[in-house]
N, C-alpha and C positions, 0 to 999 in steps of 0.2 A: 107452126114451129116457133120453138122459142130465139128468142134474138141473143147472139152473146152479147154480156155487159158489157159497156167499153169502162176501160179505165177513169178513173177521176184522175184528172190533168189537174185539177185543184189542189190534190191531195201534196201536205207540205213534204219535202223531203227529209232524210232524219238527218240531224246537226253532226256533223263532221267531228269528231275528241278533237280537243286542242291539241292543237303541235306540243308544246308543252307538258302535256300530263303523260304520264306512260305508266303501264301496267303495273302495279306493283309485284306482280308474281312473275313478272315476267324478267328473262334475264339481265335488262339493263336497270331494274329499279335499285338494285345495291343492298339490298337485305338478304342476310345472309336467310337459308330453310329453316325453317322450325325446328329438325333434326339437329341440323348443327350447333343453333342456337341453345340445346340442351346439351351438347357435348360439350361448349365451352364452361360450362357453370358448373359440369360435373366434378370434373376435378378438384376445383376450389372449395366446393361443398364436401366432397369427401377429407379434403388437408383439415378443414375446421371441423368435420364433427369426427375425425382422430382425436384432434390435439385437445373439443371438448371431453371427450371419453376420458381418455388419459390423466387430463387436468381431475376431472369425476373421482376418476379411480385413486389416484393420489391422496384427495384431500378425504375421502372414503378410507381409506387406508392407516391414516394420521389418525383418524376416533379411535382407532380400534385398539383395545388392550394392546399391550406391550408381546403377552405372548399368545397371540393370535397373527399382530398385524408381522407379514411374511417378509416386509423389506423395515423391521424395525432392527435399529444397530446396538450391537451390545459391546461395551469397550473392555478390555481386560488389559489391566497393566505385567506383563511381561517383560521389566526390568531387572537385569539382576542388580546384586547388593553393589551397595557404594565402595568404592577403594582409596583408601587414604594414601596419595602417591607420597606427601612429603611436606614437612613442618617446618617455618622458617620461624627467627626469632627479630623480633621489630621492634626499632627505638624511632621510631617516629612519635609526631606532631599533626595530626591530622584537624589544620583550626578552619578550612572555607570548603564548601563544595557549592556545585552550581548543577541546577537543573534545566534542560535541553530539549529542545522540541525541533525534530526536522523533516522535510517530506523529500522524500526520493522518490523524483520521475526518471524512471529507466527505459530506455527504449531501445532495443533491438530491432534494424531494417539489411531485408536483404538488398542486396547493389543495385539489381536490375530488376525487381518485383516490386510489385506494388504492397504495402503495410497490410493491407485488408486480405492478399495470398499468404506471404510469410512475413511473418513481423511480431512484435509483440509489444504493450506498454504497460509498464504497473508503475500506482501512487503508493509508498508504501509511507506511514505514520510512523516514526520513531523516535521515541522517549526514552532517554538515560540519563545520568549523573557522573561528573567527573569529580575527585576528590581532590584536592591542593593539602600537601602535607611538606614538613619540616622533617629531613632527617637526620638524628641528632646523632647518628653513629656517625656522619662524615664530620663531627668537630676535631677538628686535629688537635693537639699540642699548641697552649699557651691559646685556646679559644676563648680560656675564662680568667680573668685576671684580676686580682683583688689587693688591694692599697695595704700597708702594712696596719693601721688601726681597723679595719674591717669595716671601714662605713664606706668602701667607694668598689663597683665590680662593673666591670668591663666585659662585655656578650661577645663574639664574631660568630656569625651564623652562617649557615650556607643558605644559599635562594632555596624559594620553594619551587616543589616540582609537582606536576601534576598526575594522575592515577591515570590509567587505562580508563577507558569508557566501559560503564557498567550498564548497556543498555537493559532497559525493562520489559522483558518479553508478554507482560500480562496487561500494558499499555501499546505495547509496539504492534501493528495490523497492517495488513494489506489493505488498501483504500478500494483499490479498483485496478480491472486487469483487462488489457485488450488483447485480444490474438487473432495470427490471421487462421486460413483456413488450415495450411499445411501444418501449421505450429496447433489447434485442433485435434486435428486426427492423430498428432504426433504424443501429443499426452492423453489420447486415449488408449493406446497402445503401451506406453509405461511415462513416467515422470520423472523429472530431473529435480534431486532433493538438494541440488546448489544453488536453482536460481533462490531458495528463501535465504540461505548463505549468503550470498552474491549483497541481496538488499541488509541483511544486518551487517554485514562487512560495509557496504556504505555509508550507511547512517553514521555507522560508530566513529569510523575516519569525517566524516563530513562535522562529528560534533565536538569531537578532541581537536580539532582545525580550530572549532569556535572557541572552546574555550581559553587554548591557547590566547586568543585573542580580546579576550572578555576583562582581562585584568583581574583574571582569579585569583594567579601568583601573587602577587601585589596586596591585594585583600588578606592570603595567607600568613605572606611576609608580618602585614602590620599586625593581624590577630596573635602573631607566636610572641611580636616583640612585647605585643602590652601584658601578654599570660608571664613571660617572661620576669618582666619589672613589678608585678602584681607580687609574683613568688618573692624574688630576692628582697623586696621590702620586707614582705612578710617574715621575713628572715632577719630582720635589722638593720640591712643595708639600706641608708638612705639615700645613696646615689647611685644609681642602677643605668649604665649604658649600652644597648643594642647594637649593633654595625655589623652590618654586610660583610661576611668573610670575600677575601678575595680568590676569586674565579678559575 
């Protein structure tokens, strides 16, 4: 009869995992399934090869003839005829103007939102001219006064005044426009044709402010007095006096 083997008592025992190391498939290693790990990337992947498409399609779009490509915009003026409301007649002096440059940050916030829900900001560029003129219809009686041998004439003038702001719509732009999301959706749905109002109503106040300020008048004043005394010389008088009518 055969004898059963006894075991090898020698034989080493197999080494214990460290305490430390643990499965990684197993529920406490912290990595998310390979399933999952594909649903996280899925959607991101699909947002970008959208918006490549799109972007594709677009600049695809732009080569194409004029009357092929389907989102090409055709303008048609649809203005009726001009209307002459009405003719004045003018005795001005139009001797200084000045030219204007100003930026308007307008900013719309609601009370208790935040600027990035409802709110909105726009830089708008605007460029006009204000004109400084002499008006010679307001010289009253006894304005112009001349010596009896004719070599001596005496001016009284009124101040000058300044013109209305002529802003320049083919300089004047929109810089840059923020909005939030509700003011978004809100001019997707229609548009409000005041807010461009709204910023050339500012500009124009913001630059007839300045030039009040600029010592336009003043530039006007002296150019009408010298066009003044230039003429009545020219005319024989050799003492020719200016003066400020009074106010």
């Amino acid at each position: 009869m055969a004898r059963p083997q006894q075991k090898n008592n020698d034989e080493s025992p197999k080494a214990a995992p460290e305490s430390g190391s643990a499965d990684p498939q197993g529920p406490a290693g912290g990595s998310a399934p390979p399933r999952r790990r594909r649903s996280l990337w899925t959607v991101p992947l699909l947002i970008l090869l959208t918006a490549a498409v799109v972007l594709g399609a677009q600049q695809a779009m732009r080569m194409l003839p004029g009357w092929i490509n389907p989102f090409a915009e055709e303008t048609k003026d649809r203005s009726g005829p001009v209307v002459l409301k009405s003719i004045r007649d003018l005795a001005r002096f139009e001797s200084a103007s000045g030219n204007f440059q100003v930026i308007v940050d307008l900013e719309k916030d609601a009370k208790f939102l935040p600027s990035a829900v409802r709110g909105s900001r726009t830089l708008f560029v605007g460029h006009g001219s204000v004109d400084a003129y002499v008006d010679f219809s307001k010289l009253g009686s006894g304005a112009v006064t001349v010596n009896a041998d004719r070599t001596a004439a005496t001016v009284r003038l009124p101040r000058a005044q300044l013109e209305p702001t002529n802003l320049d719509p083919k300089r004047s732009y929109v810089f840059s426009t923020q909005r939030g999301l509700i003011n978004r959706m809100g001019d997707f749905f229609s548009s409000n044709p005041n807010d461009q109002q709204q910023l050339y109503v500012l500009a124009s106040q913001k630059i007839q402010t300045a030039a009040g300020e600029s010592g336009l008048r003043e530039r006007a004043d002296q150019n009408t007095r010298l066009m003044l005394q230039n003429m009545l010389k020219a005319l024989g008088f050799t003492t020719v006096t200016v003066q400020a009518a009074a106010q």
